[in-house]
Each structure stands twice: as structure tokens, then as C-alpha cells.
N, C-alpha and C positions, 0 to 999 in steps of 0.2 A: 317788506318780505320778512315774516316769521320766518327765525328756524331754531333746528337745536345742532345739538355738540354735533350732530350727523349731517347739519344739512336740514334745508327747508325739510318741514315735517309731513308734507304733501309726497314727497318722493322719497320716505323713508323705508325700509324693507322693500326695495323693488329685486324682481326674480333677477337673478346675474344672470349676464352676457354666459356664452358656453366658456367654460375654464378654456379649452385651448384656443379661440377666438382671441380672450384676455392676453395669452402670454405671447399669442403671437401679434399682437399689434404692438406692444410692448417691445419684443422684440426688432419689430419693421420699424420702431420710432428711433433705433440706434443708427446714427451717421457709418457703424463701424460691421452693419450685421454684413451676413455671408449668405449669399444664394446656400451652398450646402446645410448651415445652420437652419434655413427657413425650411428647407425641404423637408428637413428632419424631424421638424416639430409637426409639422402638418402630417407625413408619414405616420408618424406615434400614434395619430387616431384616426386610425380607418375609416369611420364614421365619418366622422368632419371630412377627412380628404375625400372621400366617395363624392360627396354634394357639392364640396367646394369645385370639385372635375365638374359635375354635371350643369352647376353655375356658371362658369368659365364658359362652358360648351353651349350655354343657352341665347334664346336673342337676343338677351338683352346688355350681353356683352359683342355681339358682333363678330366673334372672330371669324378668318376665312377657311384656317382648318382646323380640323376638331386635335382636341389636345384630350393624349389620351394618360399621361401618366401627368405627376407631380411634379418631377424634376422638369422635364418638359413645360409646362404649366408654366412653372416660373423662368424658364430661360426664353419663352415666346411671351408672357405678359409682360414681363419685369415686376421689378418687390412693389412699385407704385399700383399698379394692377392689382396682385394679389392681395394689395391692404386692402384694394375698393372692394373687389370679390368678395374678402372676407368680410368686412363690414356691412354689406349686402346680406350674406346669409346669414351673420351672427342678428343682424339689426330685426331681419326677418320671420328671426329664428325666436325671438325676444317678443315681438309682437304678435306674433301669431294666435295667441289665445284668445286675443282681442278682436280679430277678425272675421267674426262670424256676425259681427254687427256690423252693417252696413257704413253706416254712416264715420266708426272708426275704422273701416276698409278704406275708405276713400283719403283718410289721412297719410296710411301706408303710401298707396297710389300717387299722391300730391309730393310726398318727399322722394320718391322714386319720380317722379317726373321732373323735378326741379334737378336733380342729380344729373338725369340726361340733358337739359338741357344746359349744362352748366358746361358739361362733357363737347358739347355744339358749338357753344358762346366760346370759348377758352380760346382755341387757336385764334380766332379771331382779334384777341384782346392779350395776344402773346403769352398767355398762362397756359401749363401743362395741365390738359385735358383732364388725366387721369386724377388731379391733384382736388382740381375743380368737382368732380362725380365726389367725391371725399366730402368736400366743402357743402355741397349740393344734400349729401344724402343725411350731412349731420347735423343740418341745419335745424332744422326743430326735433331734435331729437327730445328736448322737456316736454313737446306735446307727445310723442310717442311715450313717453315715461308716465305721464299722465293719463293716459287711455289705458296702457298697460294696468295701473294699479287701481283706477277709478272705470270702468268700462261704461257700468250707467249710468255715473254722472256725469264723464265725458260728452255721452252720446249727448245727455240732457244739455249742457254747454252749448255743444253745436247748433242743437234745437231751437233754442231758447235765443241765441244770436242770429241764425238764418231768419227765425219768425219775425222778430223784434227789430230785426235792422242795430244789433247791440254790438260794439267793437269785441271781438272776442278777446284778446289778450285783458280790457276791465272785467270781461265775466268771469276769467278764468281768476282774474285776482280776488275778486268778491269772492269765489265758492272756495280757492285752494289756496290762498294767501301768498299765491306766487302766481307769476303767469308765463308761461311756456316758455319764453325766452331767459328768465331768468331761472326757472327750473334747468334749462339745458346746460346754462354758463355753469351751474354749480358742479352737474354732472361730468361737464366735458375738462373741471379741477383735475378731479377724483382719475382719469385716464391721460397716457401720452399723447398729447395733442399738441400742435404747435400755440400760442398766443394770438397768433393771426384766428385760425377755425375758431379759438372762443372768443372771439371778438364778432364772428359773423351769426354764431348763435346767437349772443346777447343784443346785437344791436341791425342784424338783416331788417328788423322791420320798422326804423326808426325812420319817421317821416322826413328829416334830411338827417345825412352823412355826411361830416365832413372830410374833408381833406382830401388827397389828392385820388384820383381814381384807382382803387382797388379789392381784392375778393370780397370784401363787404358790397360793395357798390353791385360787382357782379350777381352775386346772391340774390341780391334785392331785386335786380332788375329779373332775373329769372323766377323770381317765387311771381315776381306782377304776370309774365310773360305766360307759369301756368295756368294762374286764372285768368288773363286775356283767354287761352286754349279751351276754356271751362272743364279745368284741371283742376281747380282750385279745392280747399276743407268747405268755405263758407263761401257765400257770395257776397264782394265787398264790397264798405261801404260808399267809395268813389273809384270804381272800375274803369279801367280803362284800356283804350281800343289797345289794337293787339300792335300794330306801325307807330301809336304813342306808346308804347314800352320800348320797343325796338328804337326810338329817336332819344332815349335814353343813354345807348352808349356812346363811347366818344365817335367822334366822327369817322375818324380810320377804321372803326372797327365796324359799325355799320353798313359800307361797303363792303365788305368783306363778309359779312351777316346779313342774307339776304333771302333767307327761304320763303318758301307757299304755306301759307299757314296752314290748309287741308293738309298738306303731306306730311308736315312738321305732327301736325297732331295725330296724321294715321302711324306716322311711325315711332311715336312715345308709347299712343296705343296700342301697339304690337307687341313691343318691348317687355311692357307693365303684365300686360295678357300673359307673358310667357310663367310667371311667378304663380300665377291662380292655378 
């Protein structure tokens, strides 16, 4: 991996995250923050709290009642909630320019599908849901960094690996001297992240993982499970069925993880639907 004093030079000048997205994740990474503090930051910009409500309020957070102010917001989501909410709109908010290409639409879609199912997977496997939609949604966040600043030679990427049967993380090192995993690890330095989440960026797609089962292992097995779904970026190159991903997790947790895959995918698809 090329880089310089900034970081690989494939993901140098990328457009920022929304200023109060940044200070408020920053802030939700403190053991010590205050429901009031967070309200108050989000309050400051009207904007942002407008969307972040109507986010909240959409399918693709599920709530049962609608939340109509901020302070509310965070005392029926909790601060775990509102990081993913945010992260959701800021992540969304960041990509959006890019998505009028098809083919980088489907990447958005792919990382918002592994998010939910991560959100699915969790209780099963004792981890808190909302921690996991976090984990889920920031997992390739280097390829969204990439589509973001490269839009045509991303699409060309995708292209060029679907036709060709090419592993995409070697195409993307051949053309951008980095490949999306290690693009995200550098990025996810640079923000409040625990060491665990940069560890599932850099290494969710590593052919084995070691050591004892955890949010890595999870990730992994939910990024195979969206393209089982044909959720997937690319279509890969040793696919497999959707009951062998699922016989992937530990034992206790596969009894307890036991959906219909039509309905599992009609309701990612609903979800995802809700952002277009």
C-alpha cells in the first residue's frame, strides 16, 4: 500500500462526513457523554435533527412509535441507536453523489444490507444488535470512500471483475494501490472507533480468521449471507448457498437463527427501499 503523510493517496481529499455528524460521533465515543449533551448538539442543527427524526421514523429503523422530537428520540432509541441513525444518514449523506450510477448504488445497498443483517444475527450470538448495525454498516466503508472519489473507475472495477471472474479487492489494488479494506482501516484511524470495528474493516474478508469467535467472524459471515440473498457488490468467486453460510455460526446460535430466506430478503428489501 502506497501512501503519504495523509494516508494512502487513493483516498486523499475525500468530501467530509457533515461537521455535526463528526462531533457528534466523537462525542457518543465518550464512556462519560450525557443524553442532554447529545440532544443538544443534534438540536444546534436543525437540518440534521429534521432528517435524523425522519430516519429514526423510517423502515428501516423499525420503530413501533413514531418519535416526534430529539429529546424523545434519544430516550426511546438510546445513544447506541442514535450513533447508528447517525451514521446511516451521515454515511448516506457522503455517498450520495455517487449514486446515480447503478452499479455504485448497489454498493450503498450491499452495506446497508449487511448492517441489517448483522442487527438479526447479534441477539442470536449474544452481541448487542444496535452495536452490530454499526459494525455492519462500517464495514467497507474504503469501498464507499472509493466510489465516492473515483465514481468511473469504481463502476470500471466492478465491471471489469463481474465480466472477468477477477477477485475485486486485487483489482482495486492494481488500479488504486490500496484495496478497500485497507482503505477503510486507515480511515476508520483518522475517527472514534473502537479497535475491535477496525479490525472487522481491515480483515471481514480474510479467507480464514482466527481465534475465537467474534464481530469479525460475525461480519464475515453476514457480508457471505448478503450475497447468498443476491445482495451482493460483485458476484463471487466461490458462492455459496445461503444454509452453508448460516452452518457457519456456532452451533447455539444457529438454532436460534433460523429464518426463510424469501422473507429475510423481502424484508432487507423493504428496508433498503425506504432510503431511495
Amino acid at each position: 500500500m502506497k501512501t503519504t503523510p495523509q494516508g494512502p493517496w487513493a483516498i486523499e481529499n475525500l468530501p467530509p462526513f457533515p461537521g455535526v455528524a463528526t462531533r457528534l460521533l466523537h462525542t457518543l465515543s465518550r464512556e462519560d457523554v450525557e443524553i442532554a449533551e447529545v440532544g443538544k448538539m443534534i438540536a444546534g442543527d436543525p437540518v440534521f435533527a429534521t432528517r435524523l427524526l425522519q430516519m429514526a421514523n423510517s423502515p428501516l429503523f423499525a420503530l413501533q412509535k413514531t418519535v416526534k422530537t430529539i429529546s424523545r428520540a434519544i430516550m426511546i432509541l438510546g445513544l447506541e441507536r442514535v450513533k447508528a441513525v447517525t451514521l446511516t444518514r451521515s454515511i448516506g449523506d457522503f455517498v450520495a453523489p455517487a449514486l446515480k450510477v447503478k452499479a455504485l448504488r448497489a454498493c450503498w445497498q450491499h452495506s446497508l444490507a449487511g448492517a441489517i443483517l448483522l442487527e438479526q444475527l447479534a441477539p442470536a450470538c449474544g452481541i448487542d444488535p444496535d452495536y452490530a448495525y454499526v459494525a455492519g454498516l462500517l464495514r467497507d466503508i474504503g469501498r464507499l470512500a472509493l466510489l465516492v472519489k473515483y465514481p468511473g473507475p469504481y463502476a470500471n472495477v466492478l465491471a471489469v471483475s463481474v465480466e472477468n471472474g477477477y477477485d475485486l479487492l486485487a483489482t482495486e489494488r492494481e488500479l488504486f494501490d490500496v484495496d478497500h479494506c485497507e482503505a477503510g482501516a486507515w480511515l476508520m484511524r483518522t475517527m472514534p472507533f473502537l479497535p475491535e470495528l477496525i479490525e472487522v474493516v481491515a480483515h471481514h474478508h480474510d479467507v480464514v480468521i482466527s481465534g475465537a469467535f467474534g464481530m469479525v467472524h460475525l461480519v464475515k459471515i453476514a457480508d457471505l449471507l448478503a450475497d447468498a440473498l443476491d445482495l451482493g457488490v460483485s458476484a463471487p468467486i466461490n458462492p455459496q448457498g445461503f444454509e452453508d453460510v448460516l452452518n457457519e455460526l456456532p452451533e447455539s446460535a444457529r438454532w436460534r437463527f433460523q429464518p426463510d430466506r424469501e422473507e429475510l430478503k423481502a424484508e432487507i428489501d423493504a428496508r433498503i427501499q425506504c432510503l431511495d
